[in-house]
N, C-alpha and C positions, 0 to 999 in steps of 0.2 A: 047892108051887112056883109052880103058875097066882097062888096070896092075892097071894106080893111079886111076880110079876110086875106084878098090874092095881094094885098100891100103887104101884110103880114110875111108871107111867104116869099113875095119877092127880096125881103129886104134882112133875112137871116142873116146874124150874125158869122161871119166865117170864120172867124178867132176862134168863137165860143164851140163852134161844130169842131172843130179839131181840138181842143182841151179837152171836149166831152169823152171826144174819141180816144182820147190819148188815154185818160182812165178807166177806161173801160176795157182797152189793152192791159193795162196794167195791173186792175184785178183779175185778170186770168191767170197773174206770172205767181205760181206756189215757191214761195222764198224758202230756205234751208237754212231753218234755225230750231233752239229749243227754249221752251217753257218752263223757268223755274219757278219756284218759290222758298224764298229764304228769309228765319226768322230770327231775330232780335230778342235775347229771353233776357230782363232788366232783373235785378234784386235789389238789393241795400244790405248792406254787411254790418250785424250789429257787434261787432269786435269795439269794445271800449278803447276809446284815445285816438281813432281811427280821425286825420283830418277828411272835410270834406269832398275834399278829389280825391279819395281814394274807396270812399264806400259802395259807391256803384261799380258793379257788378255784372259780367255779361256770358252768358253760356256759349260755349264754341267748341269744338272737335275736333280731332285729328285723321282725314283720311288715308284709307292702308297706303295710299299710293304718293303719299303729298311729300314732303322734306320736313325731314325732321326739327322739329320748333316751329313747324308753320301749323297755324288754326283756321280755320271757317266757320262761318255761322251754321247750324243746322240748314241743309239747304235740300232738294230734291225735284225732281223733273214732277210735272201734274201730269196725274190720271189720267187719259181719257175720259171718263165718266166722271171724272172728279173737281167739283169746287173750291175756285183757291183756298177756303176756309180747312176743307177737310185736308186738302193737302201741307197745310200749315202743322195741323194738329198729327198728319200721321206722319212726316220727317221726322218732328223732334222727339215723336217716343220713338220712332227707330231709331236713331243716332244720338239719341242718350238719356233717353229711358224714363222722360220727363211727360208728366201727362199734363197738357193746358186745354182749359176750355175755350171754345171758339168765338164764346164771347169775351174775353181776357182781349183777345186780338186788336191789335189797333194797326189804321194801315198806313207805312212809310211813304212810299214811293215803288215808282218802275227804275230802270235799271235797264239800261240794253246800249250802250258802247260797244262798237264793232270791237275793240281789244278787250274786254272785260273778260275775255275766258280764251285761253289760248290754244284752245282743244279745238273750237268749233264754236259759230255764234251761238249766242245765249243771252235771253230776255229775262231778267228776274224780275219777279212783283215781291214784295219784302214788308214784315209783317212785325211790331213790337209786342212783346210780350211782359206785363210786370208781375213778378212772382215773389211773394213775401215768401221766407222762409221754405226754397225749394227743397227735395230731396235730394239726396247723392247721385248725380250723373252717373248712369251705367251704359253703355253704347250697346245697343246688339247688331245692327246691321249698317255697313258701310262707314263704320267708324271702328278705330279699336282706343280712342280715348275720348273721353268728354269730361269738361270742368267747368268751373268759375273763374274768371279769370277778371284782372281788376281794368275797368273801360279806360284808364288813363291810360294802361301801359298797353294796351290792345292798339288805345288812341295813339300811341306815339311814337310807336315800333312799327319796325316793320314786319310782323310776324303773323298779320293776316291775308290770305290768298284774295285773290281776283281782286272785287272793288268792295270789302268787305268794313274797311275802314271806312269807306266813304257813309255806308249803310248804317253803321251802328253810329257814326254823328248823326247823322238823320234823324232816327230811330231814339236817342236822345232826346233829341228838340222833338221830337211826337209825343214823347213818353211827359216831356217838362209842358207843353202846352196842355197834355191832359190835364197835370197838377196842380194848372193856374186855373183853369175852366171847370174842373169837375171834381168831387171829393175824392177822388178817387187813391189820393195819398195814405187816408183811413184804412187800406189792405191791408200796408205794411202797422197798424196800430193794432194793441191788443181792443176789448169792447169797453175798457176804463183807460184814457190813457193822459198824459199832461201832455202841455204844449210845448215843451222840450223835449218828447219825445216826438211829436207830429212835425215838430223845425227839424229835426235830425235825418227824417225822411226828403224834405225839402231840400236840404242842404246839398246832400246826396248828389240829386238832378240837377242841383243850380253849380255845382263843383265850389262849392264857395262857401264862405260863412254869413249869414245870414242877424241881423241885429235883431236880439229877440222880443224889445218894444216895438221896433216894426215889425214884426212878425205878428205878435198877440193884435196890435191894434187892425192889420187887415186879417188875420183869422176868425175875430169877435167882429168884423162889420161885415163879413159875410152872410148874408142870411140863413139860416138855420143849416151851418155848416156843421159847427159841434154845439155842444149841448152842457152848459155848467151842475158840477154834480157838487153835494155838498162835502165830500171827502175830500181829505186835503192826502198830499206825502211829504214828509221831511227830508227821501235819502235821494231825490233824483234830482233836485233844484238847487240853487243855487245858494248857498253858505247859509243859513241862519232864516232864510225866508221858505217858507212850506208851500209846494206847487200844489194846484187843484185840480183834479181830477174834470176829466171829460168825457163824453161820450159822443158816439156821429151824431145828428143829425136828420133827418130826410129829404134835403134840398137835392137834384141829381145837376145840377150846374149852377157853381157857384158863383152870387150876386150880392155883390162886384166880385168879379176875378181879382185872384190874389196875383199881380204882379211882380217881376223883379228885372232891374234892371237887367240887362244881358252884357256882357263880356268879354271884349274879342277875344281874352286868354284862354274863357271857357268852353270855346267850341272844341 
């Protein structure tokens, strides 16, 4: 047992001893950077006639210091003591006044290009929010404007700071993968609602129009996603035929996921 031991030892690898070394150096060096987090608040705009790229809806700010017509997402440096969760939730009712539950939160991505902030490096973790029927943005600290603002024109302007356009694409396709996986589109529905109003919310995320037989035929093969009620309505559907009434479900991910094709117009 001593023979492989001193074999052992004779025959260290000498590469491997200097990589090890090298990191080791390396976590000692304290880098000079900061800690954001920045969130993503989605809606759906129920403005009748509205086509589908233009329903979705994205909360953003203006700060005191920024150029005027420029917006950012609710963003801010993390506590020391504090949890990206909690710092998610205490940004966005500072900078505009909106209270979201920590469980709403769904998570984008990191974020940390050495040019992404031209102040000083900066690491963002970033977070999607979807909020049926928010209140009125009020800003109280480190903003003095907040709104809703339409995700097309967010998307295709240049009117948001750092990499904030890149984030709320992202933050999209988080929000649209929820959609397809999970009921989670039932927020935006009253507790009775048709399936022309639940495609409306679909539509929204997918920037598209959606065919509404395929839409019924994978809403109804999901399992126990909504629930047929025996009421009909005559004024929301479609000419002369009376839509039926639905209600959620209990299923918490939906099987089979409702797919759609994707788009390259719609990123």
């Amino acid at each position: 047992m001593a023979f492989f031991g001193d074999f052992g030892q004779k025959h260290q690898n000498p590469t491997r001893n200097c990589e090890n070394q090298t990191v080791a150096r390396e976590r000692t060096v304290q880098h000079d950077f900061f800690v954001y987090v920045d969130v993503a608040v989605l809606t759906v705009s129920r403005e009748k006639g509205l086509e589908p790229r233009h329903r979705l809806h994205t909360l953003v700010m203006h700060r005191p210091d920024a150029e005027r017509g420029k917006w950012a997402l609710p963003g801010g440096l993390v506590g020391e003591k504090e949890d990206l969760p909690d710092t998610a939730v205490r940004i966005v009712k500072r900078e505009t006044g909106l209270t979201i539950p920590k469980s709403d939160l769904i998570h984008v991505g990191a974020y940390g290009r050495p040019d992404r902030d031209s102040r000083w490096r900066a690491i963002s973790l970033a977070y999607a929010a979807l909020v049926p029927e928010p209140e009125t943005p009020e800003p109280h600290e480190h903003s003095d404007d907040a709104r809703f603002l339409s995700y097309r024109y967010l998307r295709d302007n240049k009117v948001l700071e750092f990499d904030h356009r890149t984030i709320i694409r992202d933050a999209r396709r988080a929000a649209r993968q929820q959609l397809e996986d999970t009921p989670i589109a039932l927020k935006f529905c009253n507790d009775e609602f048709t399936l022309t109003e639940l495609r409306w919310v679909y539509e929204a995320f997918v920037l598209d129009k959606v065919d509404p037989a395929n839409f019924r035929r994978k809403v109804e093969s999901a399992k126990d996603f909504v629930l047929p009620l025996d009421e009909v309505v005559s004024f929301v559907s479609e000419p002369g035929r009376p839509a039926r009434l639905y209600k959620a479900g209990k299923t918490k991910y939906l099987d089979p996921p409702i797919r759609f094709r994707r788009k390259r117009a719609s990123r």
